[in-house]
N, C-alpha and C positions, 0 to 999 in steps of 0.2 A: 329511167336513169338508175344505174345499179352503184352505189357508193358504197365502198371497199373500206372500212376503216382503220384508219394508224393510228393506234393506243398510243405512240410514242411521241413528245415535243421534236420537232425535224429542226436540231440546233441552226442549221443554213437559213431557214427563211426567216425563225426567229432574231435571229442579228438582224438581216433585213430587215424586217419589220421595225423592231426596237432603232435601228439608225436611218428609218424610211425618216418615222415619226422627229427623229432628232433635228436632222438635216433637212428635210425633204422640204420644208417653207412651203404647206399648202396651208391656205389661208383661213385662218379660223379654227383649226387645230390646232392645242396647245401642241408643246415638244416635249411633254414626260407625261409618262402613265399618269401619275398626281394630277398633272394639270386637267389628262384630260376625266378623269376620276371625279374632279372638282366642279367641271362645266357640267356632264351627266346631274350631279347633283342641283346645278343650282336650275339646271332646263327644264327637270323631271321633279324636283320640291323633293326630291328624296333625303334623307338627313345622312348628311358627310358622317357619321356616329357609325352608321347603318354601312356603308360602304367602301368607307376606307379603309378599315380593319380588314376586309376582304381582299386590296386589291395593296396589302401591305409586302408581301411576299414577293410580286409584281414589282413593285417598284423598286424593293430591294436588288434583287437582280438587273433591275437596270442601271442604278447607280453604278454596281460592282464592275458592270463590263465597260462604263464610257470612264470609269475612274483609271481604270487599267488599262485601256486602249490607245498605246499611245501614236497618234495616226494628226498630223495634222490639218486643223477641220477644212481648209481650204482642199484637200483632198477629200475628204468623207460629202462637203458638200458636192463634190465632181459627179461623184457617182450616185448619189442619193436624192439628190434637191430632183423632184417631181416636175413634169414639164407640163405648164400652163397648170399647175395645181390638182392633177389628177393621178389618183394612188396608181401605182404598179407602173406609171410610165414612167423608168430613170435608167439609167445606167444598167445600175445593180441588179434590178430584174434580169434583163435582157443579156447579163452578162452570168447570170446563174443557171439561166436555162442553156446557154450557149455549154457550160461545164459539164449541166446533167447529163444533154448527149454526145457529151466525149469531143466536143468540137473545139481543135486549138489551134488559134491562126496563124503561130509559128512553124505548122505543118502543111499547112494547105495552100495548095496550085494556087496559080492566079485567078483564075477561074470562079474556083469554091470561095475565094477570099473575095471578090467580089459578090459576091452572092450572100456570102455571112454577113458582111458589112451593111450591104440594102438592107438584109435583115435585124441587122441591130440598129441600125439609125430610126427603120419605122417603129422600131418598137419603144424610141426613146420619144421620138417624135409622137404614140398613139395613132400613127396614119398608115395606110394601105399601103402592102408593100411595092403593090403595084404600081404608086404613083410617082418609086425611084426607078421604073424602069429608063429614064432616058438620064440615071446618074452613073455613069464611068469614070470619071475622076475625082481629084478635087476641085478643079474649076466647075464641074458641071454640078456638084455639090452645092457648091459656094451659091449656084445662078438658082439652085431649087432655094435654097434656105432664104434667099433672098424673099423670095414670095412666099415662103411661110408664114403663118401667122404664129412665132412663138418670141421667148424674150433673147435679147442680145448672147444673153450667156450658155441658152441653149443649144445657138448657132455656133457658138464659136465651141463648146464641148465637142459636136458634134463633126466638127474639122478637126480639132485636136485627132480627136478615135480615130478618123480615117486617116491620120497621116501615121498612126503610132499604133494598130491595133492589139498587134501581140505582146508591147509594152504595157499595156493600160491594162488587158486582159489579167499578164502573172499580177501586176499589182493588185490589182482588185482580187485576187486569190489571197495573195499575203493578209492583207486587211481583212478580208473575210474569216481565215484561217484564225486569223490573231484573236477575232471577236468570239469564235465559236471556243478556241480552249477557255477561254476566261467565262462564257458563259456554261460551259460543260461545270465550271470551278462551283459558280453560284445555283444551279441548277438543282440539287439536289432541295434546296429551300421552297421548290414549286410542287415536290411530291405530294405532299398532303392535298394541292389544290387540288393537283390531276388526278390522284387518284377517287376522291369525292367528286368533283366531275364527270366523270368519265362514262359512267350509266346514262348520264342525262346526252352525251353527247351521241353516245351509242342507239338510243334509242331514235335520235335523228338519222340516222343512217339506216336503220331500219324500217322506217314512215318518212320518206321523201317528199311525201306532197306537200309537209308544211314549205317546207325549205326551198322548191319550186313555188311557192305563192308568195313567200318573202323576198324572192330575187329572181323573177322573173329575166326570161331569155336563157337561162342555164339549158344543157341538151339533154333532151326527157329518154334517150337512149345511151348505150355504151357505159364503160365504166368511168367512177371520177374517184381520184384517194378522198378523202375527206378527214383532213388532220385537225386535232385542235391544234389552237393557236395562245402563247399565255403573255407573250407581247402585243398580239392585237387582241386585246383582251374582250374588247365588245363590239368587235366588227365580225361579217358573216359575211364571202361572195368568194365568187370564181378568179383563182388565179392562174392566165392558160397560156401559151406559147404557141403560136403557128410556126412552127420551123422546118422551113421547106426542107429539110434533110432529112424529116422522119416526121414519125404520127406528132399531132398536138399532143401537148402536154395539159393538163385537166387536174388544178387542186382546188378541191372546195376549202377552206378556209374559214374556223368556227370559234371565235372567239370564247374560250374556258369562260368567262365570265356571260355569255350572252345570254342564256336564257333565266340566270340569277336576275340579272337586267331588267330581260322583259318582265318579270314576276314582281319585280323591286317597281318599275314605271306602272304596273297595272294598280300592286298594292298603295302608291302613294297618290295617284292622281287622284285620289274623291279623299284627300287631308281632311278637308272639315269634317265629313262624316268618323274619320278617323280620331278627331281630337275631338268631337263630342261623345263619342261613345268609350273612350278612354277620362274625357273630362268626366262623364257621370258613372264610371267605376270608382272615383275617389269622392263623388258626390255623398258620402257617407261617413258619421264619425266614428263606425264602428270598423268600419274597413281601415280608414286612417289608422284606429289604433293595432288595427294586425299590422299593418306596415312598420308602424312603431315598434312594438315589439318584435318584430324579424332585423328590426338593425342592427344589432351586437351579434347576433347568432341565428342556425336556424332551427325552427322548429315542428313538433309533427302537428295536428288536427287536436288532440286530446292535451296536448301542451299548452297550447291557443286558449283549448275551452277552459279550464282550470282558470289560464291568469289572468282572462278578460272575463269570466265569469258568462260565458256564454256555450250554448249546448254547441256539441260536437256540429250538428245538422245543419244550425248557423253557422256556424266556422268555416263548412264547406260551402255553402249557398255564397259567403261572399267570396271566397279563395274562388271561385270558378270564373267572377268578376275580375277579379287581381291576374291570375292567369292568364285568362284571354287577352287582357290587353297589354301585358308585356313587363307587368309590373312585380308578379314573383313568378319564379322556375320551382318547380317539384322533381325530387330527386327520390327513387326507392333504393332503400335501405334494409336490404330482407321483404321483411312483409309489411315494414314502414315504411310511408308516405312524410319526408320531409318536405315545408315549403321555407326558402329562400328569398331576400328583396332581388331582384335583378335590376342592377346600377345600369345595364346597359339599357335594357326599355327604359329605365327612370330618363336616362340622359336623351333617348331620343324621343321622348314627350315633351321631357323641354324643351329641346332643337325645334321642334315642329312648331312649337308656340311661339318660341321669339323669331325662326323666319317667317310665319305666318301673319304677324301680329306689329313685329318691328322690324 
C-alpha cells in the first residue's frame, strides 16, 4: 500500500464528518466533539483535565459552523442520518463522491442516470450494487426496499432521491458550500493542532504496516491519500467509492488526535500504579515544602537550598521526584534552571483520585 499524504484539512469531508456526527443518529455516539471527548474519558479512566484542553480548538470550530449554518435540521438529517447506524453510509457520502468525479444528474442520458442512481441508493443502503440490478423504476424500487432490512425513513429518502435526483444533488451542494465557507472562517483556530500533528501523522504514512494491522482489509497495493482529519478527531479507516464511471476512490482517514489517544489510553490504564508513584513523590515533608515555596513564584536549585536550608544535591534528588510526576515544570533561563508548581499535573492528580476513589 503506498499512501500519498495531504498536509492539508480537505474542508469537504470535514463538514461531513462534523454534520455525520451531528445528524447522523448512530447509536452510542455522542453528537459533538465534547460529548464524544467526554465518553473516551470516562471508558479509558483518562482525566477530562488531560484532554479537553486538547480537543478545545476542536470543538470550537464546531460550534462556529452549526451556529452559522442556517439549513433546516429536518434537511441536514435527509442527508446525514446513517443508515442502520453505520458511518459513511448516508446521503452525503455518496453524494460527495458523485461531485469529485464530475457526475451531475442534470446532464446525464437516461441511461447514465440510471446507473448513477443504483449507484447512489447502494451506497446509502451499504448493499451491492449488484443487488439493484432488477431496479428500473420507482415501482420496482419501492418492491426492493420493501425486502430490505432498513428503517422506514431510509426507504422513503431513498424514493424521494429517485424521483428528485438533480434536485437533491444542487441542494446538497448549497448546504455543503454554506458549511465549508463558515468553516474556512473558523479554521484558522486548528493551525497549531495541525501543525504539531502533522510529523506524527507523516510518519504513518511512511511505516504502513501499523495502520494495515489496526484496520485490517484495507488494499496492501496501489495508492491511497491519507488526510488528517480534525472533526474525526479519533477515528482512523478507509473512506472508498466504487463508482462504476471511473477508478475507486481510496481515503484513508486519521484522526489529528489519534495516536495522542492511543498514548493517553496506554498511559492511563495501569492509574493505580500511576497514583502510587505520584502518591509517594509527595510522601515526603521536604518535597511538600518545595512545593510550598514554588507557590507565589518560581525558583532556581540554589534558591530552594538557601530557604529550606537544604544542600543544592538535595534540592535536586527530590525536584526529579516532583518532575517526573507532573507536579513542577523546569524552564531554562540562560544557564539557569528554574522550577515552577504545575497546576495542570496538580489538578490531574486530583481528578484521578476522586474518579478513582469516589
Amino acid at each position: 500500500m503506498q499512501l500519498q499524504l495531504v498536509s492539508q484539512l480537505i474542508p469537504e469531508t470535514e463538514c461531513i464528518f462534523l454534520l455525520g456526527r451531528v445528524y447522523g443518529q448512530v447509536a452510542g455516539t455522542p453528537d459533538s466533539i465534547e460529548g464524544c471527548a467526554a465518553q473516551i474519558c470516562r471508558t479509558y479512566d483518562i482525566p477530562a483535565s488531560v484532554l479537553m484542553p486538547q480537543v478545545a480548538p476542536l470543538t470550537e470550530v464546531e460550534r462556529y459552523v452549526l451556529r452559522g449554518l442556517q439549513v433546516p435540521q429536518e434537511e441536514l438529517r435527509f442527508f446525514f442520518t446513517c443508515t442502520n447506524g453505520i458511518l459513511f453510509a448516508d446521503l452525503a457520502w455518496a453524494l460527495f463522491f458523485l461531485d469529485q468525479a464530475h457526475i451531475d444528474f442534470a446532464a446525464l442520458n437516461q441511461r447514465r442516470q440510471l446507473e448513477e442512481l443504483r449507484h447512489v441508493i447502494s451506497s446509502v443502503l451499504n448493499c451491492d450494487m449488484m443487488q439493484l440490478d432488477t431496479v428500473f423504476d420507482s415501482g420496482s424500487l419501492a418492491q426492493f426496499l420493501d425486502g430490505y432490512d432498513c428503517a422506514l425513513s431510509t426507504k422513503w429518502l431513498c424514493q424521494m432521491f429517485w424521483y428528485r435526483p438533480a434536485v437533491y444533488q444542487q441542494r446538497f451542494r448549497e448546504i455543503l458550500q454554506a458549511a465549508v465557507r463558515l468553516f474556512r472562517e473558523a479554521a484558522p483556530a486548528l493551525d497549531s493542532l495541525l501543525t504539531g500533528q502533522l510529523p506524527t501523522i507523516a510518519a504513518m504514512a511512511e511505516d504502513p504496516s501499523g495502520l494495515l494491522q489496526q484496520t485490517p482489509g484495507l488494499p496492501v497495493s496501489g495508492p491511497v491519500a491519507l488526510h488528517p482529519s480534525a472533526m474525526w478527531f479519533n477515528g482512523i479507516g478507509m473512506v472508498s467509492d466504487q463508482n462504476p464511471s471511473g477508478p475507486p476512490v481510496l481515503q484513508m482517514q486519521v484522526g489529528i488526535l489519534y495516536r495522542t489517544l492511543q498514548k493517553l489510553v496506554s498511559k492511563y490504564k495501569n492509574r493505580n500504579e500511576l497514583l502510587v508513584n505520584a502518591a509517594w513523590s509527595l510522601g515526603d515533608t521536604r518535597r511538600m515544602e518545595i512545593l510550598t515555596a514554588l507557590r507565589t513564584r518560581s525558583l532556581c536549585n540554589q534558591e530552594l537550598s538557601e530557604m529550606l536550608s537544604l544542600s543544592a544535591a538535595t534540592v535536586s534528588h527530590h525536584m526529579s521526584y516532583l518532575v517526573q510526576n507532573g507536579f513542577v515544570v523546569t524552564t531554562k533561563n540562560g544557564s539557569r534552571q528554574d522550577y515552577a508548581l504545575n497546576p495542570e499535573g496538580i489538578r490531574v492528580f486530583i481528578e484521578m483520585i476522586q474518579s478513582s476513589l469516589l
